[in-house]
C-alpha positions as CSV (number, residue, x, y, z in Angstrom):
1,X,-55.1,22.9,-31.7
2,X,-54.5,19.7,-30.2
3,X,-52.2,19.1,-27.1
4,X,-51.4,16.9,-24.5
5,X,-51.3,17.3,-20.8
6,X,-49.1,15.6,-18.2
7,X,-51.0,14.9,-14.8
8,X,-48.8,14.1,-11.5
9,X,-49.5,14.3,-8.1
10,X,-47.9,12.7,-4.7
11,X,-49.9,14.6,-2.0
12,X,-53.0,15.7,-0.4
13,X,-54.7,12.2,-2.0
14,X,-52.8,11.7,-5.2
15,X,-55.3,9.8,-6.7
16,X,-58.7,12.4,-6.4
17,X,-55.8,15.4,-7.3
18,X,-55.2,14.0,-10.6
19,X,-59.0,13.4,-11.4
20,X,-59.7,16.9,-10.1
21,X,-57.2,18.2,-12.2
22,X,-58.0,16.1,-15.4
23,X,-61.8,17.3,-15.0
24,X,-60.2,20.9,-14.3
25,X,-59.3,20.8,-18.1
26,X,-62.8,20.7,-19.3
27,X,-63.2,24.0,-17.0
28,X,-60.7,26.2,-19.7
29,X,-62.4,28.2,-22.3
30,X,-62.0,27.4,-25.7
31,X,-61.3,23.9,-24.5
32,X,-62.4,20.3,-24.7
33,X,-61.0,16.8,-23.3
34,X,-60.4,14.5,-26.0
35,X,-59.3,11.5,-24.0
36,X,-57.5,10.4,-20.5
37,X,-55.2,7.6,-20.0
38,X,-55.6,5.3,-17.2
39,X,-53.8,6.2,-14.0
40,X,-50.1,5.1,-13.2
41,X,-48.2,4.4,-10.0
42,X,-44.5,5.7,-10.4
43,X,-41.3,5.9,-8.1
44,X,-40.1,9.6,-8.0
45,X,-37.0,10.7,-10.4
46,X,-34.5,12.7,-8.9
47,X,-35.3,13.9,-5.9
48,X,-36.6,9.6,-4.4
49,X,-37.3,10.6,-0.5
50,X,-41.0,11.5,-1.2
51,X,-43.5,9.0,-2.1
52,X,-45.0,7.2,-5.1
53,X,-46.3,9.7,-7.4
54,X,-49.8,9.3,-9.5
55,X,-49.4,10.1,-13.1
56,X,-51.6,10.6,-16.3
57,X,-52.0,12.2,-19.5
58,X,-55.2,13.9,-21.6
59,X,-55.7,14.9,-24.8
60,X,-57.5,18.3,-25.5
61,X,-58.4,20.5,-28.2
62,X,-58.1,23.8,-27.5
63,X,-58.0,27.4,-29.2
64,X,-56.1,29.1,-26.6
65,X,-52.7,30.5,-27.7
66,X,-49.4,28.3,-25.7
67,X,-48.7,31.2,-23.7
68,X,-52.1,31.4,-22.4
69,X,-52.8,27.8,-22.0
70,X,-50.1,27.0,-19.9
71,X,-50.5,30.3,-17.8
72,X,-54.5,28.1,-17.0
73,X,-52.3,25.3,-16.6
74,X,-50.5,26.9,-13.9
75,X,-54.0,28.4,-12.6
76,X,-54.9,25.2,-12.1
77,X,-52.0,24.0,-9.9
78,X,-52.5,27.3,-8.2
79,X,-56.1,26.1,-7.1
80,X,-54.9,23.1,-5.7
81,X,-52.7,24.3,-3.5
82,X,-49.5,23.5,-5.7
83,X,-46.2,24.9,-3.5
84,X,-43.1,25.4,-5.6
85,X,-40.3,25.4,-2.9
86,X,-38.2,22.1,-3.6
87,X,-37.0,21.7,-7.1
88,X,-38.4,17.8,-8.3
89,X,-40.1,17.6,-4.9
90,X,-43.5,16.4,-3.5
91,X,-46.7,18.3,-5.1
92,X,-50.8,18.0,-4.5
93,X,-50.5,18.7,-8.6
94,X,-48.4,19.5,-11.4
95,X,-49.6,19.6,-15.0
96,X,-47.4,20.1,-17.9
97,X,-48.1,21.3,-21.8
98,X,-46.2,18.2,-22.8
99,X,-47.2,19.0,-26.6
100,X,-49.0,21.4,-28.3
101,X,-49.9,20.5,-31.9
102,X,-46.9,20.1,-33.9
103,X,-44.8,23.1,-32.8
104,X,-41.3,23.6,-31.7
105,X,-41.6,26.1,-28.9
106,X,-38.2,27.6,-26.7
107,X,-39.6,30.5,-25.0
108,X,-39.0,31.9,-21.4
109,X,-41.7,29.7,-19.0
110,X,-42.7,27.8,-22.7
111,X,-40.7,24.8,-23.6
112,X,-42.8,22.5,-26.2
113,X,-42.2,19.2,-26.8
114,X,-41.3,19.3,-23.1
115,X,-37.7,19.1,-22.4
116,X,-37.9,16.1,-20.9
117,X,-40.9,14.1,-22.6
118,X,-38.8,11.6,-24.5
119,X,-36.6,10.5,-21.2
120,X,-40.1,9.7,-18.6
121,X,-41.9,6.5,-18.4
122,X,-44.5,8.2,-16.3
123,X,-45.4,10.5,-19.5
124,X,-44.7,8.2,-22.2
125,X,-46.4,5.3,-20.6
126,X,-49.6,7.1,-20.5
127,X,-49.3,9.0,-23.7
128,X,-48.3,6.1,-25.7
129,X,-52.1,4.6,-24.4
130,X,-53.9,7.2,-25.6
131,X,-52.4,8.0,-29.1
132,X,-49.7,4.9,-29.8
133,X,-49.1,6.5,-33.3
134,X,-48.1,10.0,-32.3
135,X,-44.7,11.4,-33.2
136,X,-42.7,13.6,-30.7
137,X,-41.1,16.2,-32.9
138,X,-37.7,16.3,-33.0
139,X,-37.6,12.7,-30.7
140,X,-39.4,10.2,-32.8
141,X,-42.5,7.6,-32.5
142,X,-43.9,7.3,-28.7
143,X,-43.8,4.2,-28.9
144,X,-40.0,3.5,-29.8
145,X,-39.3,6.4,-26.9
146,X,-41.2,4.1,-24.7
147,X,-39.4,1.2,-25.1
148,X,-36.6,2.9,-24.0
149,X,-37.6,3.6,-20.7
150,X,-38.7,0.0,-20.2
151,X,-36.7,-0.2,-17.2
152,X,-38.5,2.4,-15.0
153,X,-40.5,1.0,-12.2
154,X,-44.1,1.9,-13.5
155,X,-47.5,0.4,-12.8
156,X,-50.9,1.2,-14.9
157,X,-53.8,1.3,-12.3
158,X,-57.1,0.3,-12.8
159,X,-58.8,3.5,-12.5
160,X,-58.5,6.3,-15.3
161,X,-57.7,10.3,-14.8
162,X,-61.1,11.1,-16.4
């Protein structure tokens, strides 16, 4: 199956937490890394008195069931120290199933497309670089949703999640 994986961090070294996690990915069984976009700089949504966030997404091919690859997702934020007291506030890293093959998934701790996919520069930025042509189902092309959120305060680093 293939999926895509959002990659955010704004502690602990934003930068290195998003590599670790990106390279984390290749760690999952029945799992490969298919491609990374390049890093990007973003101002928090929401909650804004925390700093800059790091953001990226990667592509993977996996044969792990949704349930169980977001439960390794969640693993992995575990292992890097991921706390989940403030609602929308700071983290060392949080990865989320953004997609998972074509499906339409509304399940308790499951919600694929994520809910908020087509509304986030920071994940359509980064997804939109790595597979311009894919189609969000139920939302459209990536790149039309992008140009929507032209007006986000975004910046693509030099450096790449993985």
């Amino acid at each position: 199956m293939r999926a895509f994986v959002a990659l955010g961090a704004n502690l602990n070294d934003p930068v290195a937490q998003v590599q670790a996690g990106a390279a984390a990915l290749d760690q999952l069984p029945d799992t490969r890394r298919i491609a990374c976009s390049s890093l990007y700089r973003t101002a928090p949504v929401g909650r804004t008195d925390q700093p800059d966030f790091i953001n990226a997404v990667c592509e993977i091919e996996t044969a792990l069931p949704a349930h169980e690859l977001m439960r390794a997702l969640l693993a992995i934020e575990r292992a890097h120290d991921r706390v989940r007291d403030i609602a929308g506030g700071p983290r060392t890293l949080d990865l989320d199933l953004l997609l998972y093959g074509d499906r339409v998934l509304d399940e308790p701790g499951l919600s694929v497309p994520h809910p908020r996919l087509h509304q986030r520069a920071f994940v359509l930025y980064p997804l939109q670089e790595i597979a311009p042509g894919l189609v969000i189902p139920g939302r459209g092309r990536v790149a039309d949703l992008a140009a929507g959120c032209a007006g986000q305060g975004i910046e693509r680093l030099a450096q790449r999640a993985g």
